[in-house]
N, C-alpha and C positions, 0 to 999 in steps of 0.2 A: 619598469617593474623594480621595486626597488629590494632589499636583503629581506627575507624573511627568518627570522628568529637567527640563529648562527649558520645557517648554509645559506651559503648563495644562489642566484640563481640558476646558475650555472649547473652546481650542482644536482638542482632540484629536475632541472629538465632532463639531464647527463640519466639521472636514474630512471625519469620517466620513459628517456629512449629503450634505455637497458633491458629494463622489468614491460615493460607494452610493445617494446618495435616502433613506434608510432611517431615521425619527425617533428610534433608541436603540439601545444595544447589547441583543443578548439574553443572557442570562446564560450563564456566566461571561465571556462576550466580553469585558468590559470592566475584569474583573481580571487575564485573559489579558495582553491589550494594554499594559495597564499594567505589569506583569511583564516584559515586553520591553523595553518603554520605559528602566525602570531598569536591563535589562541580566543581567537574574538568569536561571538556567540556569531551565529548566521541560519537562514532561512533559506533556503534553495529549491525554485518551481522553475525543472527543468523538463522538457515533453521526452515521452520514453526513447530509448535508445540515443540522447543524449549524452552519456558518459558521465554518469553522475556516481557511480561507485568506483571511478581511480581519483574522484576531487574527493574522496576522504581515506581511500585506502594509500593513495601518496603519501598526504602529512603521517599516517600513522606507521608508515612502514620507514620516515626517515627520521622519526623519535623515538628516542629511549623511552618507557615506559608503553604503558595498556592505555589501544581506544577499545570503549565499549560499542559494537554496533546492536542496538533491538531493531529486530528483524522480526516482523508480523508471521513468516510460515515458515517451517523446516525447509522444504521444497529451495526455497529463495533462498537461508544459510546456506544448505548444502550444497548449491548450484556455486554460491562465490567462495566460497572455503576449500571445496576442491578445484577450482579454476588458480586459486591465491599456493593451493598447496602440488598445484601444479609447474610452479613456477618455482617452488620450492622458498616460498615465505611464512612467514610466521604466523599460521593464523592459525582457530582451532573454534569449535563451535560447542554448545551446550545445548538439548534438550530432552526433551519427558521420554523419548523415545530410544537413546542410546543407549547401550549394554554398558551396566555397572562397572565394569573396565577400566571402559575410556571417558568416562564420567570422570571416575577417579582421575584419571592420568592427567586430561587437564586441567581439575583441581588442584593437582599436585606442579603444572605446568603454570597456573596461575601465583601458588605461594613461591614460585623460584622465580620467577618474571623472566619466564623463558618464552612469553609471546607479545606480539607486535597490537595483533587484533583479533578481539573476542567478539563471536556472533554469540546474540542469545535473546528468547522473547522476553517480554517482560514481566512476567508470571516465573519465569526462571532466574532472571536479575533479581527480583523480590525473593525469592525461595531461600531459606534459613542457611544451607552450605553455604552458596555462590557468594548472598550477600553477607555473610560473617569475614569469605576471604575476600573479597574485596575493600570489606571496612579495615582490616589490617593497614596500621600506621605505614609503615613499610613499603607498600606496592604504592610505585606510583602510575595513578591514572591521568590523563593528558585529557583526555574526551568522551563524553558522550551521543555519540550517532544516532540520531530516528531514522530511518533507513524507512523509505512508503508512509510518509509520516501522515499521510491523509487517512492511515488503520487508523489513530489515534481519534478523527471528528466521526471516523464510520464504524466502529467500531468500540468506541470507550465507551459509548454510554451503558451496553447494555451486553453485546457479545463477546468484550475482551475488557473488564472493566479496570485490569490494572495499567490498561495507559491513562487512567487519570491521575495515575500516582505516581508517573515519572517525574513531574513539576519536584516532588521532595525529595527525588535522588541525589541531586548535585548537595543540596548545604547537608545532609545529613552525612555524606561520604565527606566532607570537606570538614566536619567536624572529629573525625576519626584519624584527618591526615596534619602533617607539621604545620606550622603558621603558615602565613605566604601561598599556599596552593592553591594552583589556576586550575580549572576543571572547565574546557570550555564546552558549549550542548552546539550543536548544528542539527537541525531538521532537513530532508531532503525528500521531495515530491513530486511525482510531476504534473499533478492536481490537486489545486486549493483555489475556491476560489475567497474572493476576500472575506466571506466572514468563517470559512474552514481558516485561513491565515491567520486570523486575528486569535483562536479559537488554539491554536498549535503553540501561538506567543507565550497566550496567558497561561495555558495548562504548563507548558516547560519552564516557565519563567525566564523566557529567555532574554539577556541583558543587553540594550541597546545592540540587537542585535546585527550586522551587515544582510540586507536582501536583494537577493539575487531572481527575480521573472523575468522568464522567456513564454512569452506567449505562445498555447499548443498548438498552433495552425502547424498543418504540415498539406504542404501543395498535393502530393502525390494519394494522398489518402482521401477515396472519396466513400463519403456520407450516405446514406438511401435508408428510406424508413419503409414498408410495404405492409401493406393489409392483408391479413389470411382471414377469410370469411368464417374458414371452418375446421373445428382441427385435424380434420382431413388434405381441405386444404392449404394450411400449414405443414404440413409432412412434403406435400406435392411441392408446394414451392423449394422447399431446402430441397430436394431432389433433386429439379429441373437447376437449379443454383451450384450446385456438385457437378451433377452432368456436363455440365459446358465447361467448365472450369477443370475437370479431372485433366493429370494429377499431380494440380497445383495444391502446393502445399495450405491449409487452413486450419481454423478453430472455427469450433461450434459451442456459446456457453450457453448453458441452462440455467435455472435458478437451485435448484436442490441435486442430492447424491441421486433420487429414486427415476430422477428426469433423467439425469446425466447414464444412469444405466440400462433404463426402458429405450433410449434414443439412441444409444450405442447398440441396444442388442437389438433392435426394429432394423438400423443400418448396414448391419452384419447381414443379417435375413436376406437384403435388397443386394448382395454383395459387394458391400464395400470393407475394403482393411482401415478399420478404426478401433480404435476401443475407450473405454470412459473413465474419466479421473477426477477425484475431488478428496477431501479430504479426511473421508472414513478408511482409505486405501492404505495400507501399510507402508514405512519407507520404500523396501524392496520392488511393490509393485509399482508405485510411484514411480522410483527411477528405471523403471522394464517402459513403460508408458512413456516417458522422458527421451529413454534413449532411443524407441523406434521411430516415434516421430522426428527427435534432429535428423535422425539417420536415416532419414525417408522410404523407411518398410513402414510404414504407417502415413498415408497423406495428412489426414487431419484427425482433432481429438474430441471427443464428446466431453466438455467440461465445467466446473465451476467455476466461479473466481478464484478458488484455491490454485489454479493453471496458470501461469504468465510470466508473474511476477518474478525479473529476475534473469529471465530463461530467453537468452538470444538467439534465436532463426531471424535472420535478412531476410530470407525469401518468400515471407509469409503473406501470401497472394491475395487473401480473405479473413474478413472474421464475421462472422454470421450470429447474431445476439435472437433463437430459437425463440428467448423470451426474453421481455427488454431486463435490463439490471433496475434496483428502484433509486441508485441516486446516479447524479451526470457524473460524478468524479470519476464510478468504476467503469462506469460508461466509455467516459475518453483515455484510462487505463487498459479499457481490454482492445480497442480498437488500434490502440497505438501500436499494439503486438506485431501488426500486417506492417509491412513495406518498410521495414527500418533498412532496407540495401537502396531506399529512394526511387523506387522503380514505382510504377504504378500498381494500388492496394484499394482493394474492395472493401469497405464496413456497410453490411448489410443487417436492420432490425425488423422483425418482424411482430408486430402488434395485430390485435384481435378487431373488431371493425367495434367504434365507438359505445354502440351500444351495449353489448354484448349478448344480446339474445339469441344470436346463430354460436355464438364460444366462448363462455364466459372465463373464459380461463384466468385471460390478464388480470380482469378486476375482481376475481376471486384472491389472484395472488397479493395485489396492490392491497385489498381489504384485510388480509392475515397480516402481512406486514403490519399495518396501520393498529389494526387490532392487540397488536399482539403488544405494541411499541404503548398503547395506550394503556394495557392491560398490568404493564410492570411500572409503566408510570403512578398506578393507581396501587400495586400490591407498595411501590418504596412508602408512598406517603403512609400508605396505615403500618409499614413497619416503626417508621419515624420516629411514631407514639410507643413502640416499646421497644427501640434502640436504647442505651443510655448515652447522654448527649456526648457524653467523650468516651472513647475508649480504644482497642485495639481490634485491628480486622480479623484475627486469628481466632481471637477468642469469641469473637460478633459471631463468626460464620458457623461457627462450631455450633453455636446455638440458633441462629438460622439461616438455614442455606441460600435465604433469595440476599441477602445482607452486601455480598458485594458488589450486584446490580443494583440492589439501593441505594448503596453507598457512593457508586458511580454517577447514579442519576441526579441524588443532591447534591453534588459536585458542580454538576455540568451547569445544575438552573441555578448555583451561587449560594446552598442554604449551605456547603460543608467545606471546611479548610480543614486541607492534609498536616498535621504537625510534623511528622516525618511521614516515608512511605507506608508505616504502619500503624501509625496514630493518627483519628480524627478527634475535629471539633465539631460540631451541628450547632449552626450559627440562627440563633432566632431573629425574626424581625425583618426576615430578609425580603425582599422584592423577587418572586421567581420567575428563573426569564425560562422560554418557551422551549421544546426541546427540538435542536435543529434537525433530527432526521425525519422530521414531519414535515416541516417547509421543506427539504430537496427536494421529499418522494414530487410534492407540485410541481416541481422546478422540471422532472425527470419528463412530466406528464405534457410541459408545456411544449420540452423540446421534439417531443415524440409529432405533435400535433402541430408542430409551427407551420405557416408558409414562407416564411422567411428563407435567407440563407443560411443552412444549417451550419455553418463555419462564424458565420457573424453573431448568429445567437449563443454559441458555446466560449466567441471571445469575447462578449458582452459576459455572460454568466459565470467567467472565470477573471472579470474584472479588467480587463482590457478594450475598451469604452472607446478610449482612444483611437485604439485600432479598427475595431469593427466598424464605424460612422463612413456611411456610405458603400460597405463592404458586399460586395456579392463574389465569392469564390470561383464561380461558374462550372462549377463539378462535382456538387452532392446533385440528391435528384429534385430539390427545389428549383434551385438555378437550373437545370436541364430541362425544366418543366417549363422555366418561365421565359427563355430563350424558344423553346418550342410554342409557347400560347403566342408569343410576340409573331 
């Protein structure tokens, strides 16, 4: 391994032992690390519980100057900001929900460049304060972090539309800073498949970037898809799936808040200690939910994808998907939650039986989705017509509120270049390409329905082609099925 920037290696490890306990990096950790160290742009699709948040909180804790990390949920800052300020490092976090105080105080911690690493979404990095002091000549910044960079493909078009406008972060801050300044971006994931990858490239603009994939097979985690005839029984299955298993630790996701607290409060009724979380919940209750479950006065949580991300328990026995998720990515995100101690972990999905005539639940949900994704596809283009072709998103929205879903959507199909984060162009003439969360929902429907190996079809679908040929796992309930027919 050869010097990275002015510290040695030595160095580099001497503080990893220090700050983690930990005798080594595990692989690629430490070409990761080193990669940032030098400053070079990088791509990293690493499976959860990996150790993908000390390959960027290293470099930024042994440089002078701010890394930026966007971070898709409070939940997931808050979790590594007090873990970081537990250890008594420099980090501090920004969002919509802190008391005007400590707003302040780190704003005032940002103009002194009294911090190592700032968490903050991207709706907060864009917001008038943070980015006025950040474009300050003065401060210098070293990097920018996507931290779940796969929010960015499942989330920019329509539900968070300012990760399309990360791509003009870096040259617009780089135009504010001395000559010479390197600002390097690193993405980090632990699902993409190749055309979410390619999709992360072009939005960040990342520069001959270094890519790092590990394929998400994990031995110990097994796969099972099960038919509930009826949403009765549906209820009965997760039951009987609890019952045997109490009380080992799990999660249960739903699709909406109103799931996540009609299934909490139905499971309370049957007596169990759960209770339900997502993202309408205030910090405070959020972290009361947080901390019963690590601390096992709560076995398992009734929740959304809001729940996971970030938040380590080893001994997570099961995850139970009540209704499936609509793309594979969050898919193999929430499952990844169970068994990161390598012990043996249950991913159990339950789906509605094909046709849906006994519960039409699933394809009621699948068609809102669809509908809904179709629906704003259709409200940007007729905004389009009374956009003006250039201007700024401040003053757009101001006059119409669907404006930065629009704005995100002609992005995504190629009709709109960001000038900076807050100036677009609406480029005529253009070729519009398809929007991709239509093709995953398929993708989601295929995996649900395969008879395949469900371990070969998800490293087939996350681009690993190579790996899967010939691949049978022997431990989802495909393979158990087909060992049994034999």
């Amino acid at each position: 391994m050869n010097q990275p920037g002015t510290k040695t290696w030595q160095d580099v490890r001497a503080a990893f032992q220090k700050i983690w306990g930990y005798e080594d990096f595990r692989p690629p950790q430490g070409e990761i690390i080193s990669t940032l160290l030098t400053q070079k742009d990088a791509l990293i699709i690493m499976p959860t519980g990996g150790g993908k948040s000390i390959c960027f909180q290293l470099p930024a804790l042994l440089q002078t100057g701010l890394t930026l990390v966007v971070s898709p949920l409070v939940a997931l800052m808050e979790n590594q900001v007090e873990e970081l300020r537990q250890r008594h490092l420099s980090a501090a976090l920004l969002h919509s929900e802190l008391p005007s105080s400590q707003r302040r105080a780190t704003l005032q911690a940002i103009e002194k460049q009294k911090l190592r690493l700032l968490y903050l979404s991207p709706e907060t990095l864009l917001s008038p304060p943070v980015w006025e002091r950040l474009s300050q000549p003065q401060l210098q910044i070293n990097a920018l972090i996507l931290d779940e960079a796969h929010c960015l493909v499942q989330w920019g078009e329509t539900f968070r539309p300012a990760y399309r406008r990360l791509g003009a972060v870096r040259p617009a801050l780089l135009k504010s800073k001395p000559p010479g300044t390197k600002i390097s971006i690193a993405a980090f994931t632990a699902t993409a498949d190749p055309l979410a990858q390619n999709i992360i490239q072009t939005v960040l603009q990342l520069q001959k970037p270094e890519i790092f994939r590990l394929n998400p097979y994990r031995a110990n985690l097994h796969p099972s898809v099960s038919i509930a005839w009826t949403p009765r029984g549906r209820q009965q299955q997760l039951l009987q799936f609890i019952q045997k298993r109490s009380p080992q630790a799990g999660l249960i996701y739903v699709r909406t808040r109103r799931d996540s607290e009609d299934l909490a409060a139905w499971l309370t009724q049957m007596g169990y200690a759960t209770a339900s979380y997502h993202a309408g919940l205030g910090a405070a209750e959020r972290r009361a939910v947080e901390a019963s479950w690590l601390g096992g006065k709560i076995p398992f949580v009734v929740c959304t994808c809001a729940f996971g991300m970030g938040i380590n328990k080893p001994d997570v026995r099961w995850v139970i998907h009540y209704h499936a998720p609509h793309l594979l990515s969050e898919y193999v995100q929430e499952i990844g939650r169970a068994g990161r101690d390598g012990k043996p972990a249950e991913a159990l999905t339950l789906v509605s039986e094909p046709t849906g005539w006994l519960d039409s639940g699933d394809k009621k949900r699948q068609q809102f989705f669809a509908d809904k994704m179709r629906s704003q596809l259709q409200t940007a283009q007729q905004l389009v017509k009374k956009l003006p072709k250039q201007g700024d998103i401040n003053t757009v929205t101001r006059q119409f509120p669907d404006a930065a879903v629009a704005l995100a959507l002609l992005h995504s199909s190629g009709q709109l270049k960001w000038l900076d984060p807050f100036n677009y162009k609406i480029e005529s003439n253009v070729q519009k390409q398809p929007t991709t969360q239509l093709q995953a929902v398929k993708q989601m429907q295929q995996y649900l329905t395969t008879k395949q190996c469900r371990w070969q079809f998800l490293l087939n679908a996350f681009g690993f082609s190579q790996d899967a040929a010939n691949w049978r796992c022997g431990h989802c309930d495909n393979c158990k099925n087909y060992i049994y027919r034999k």
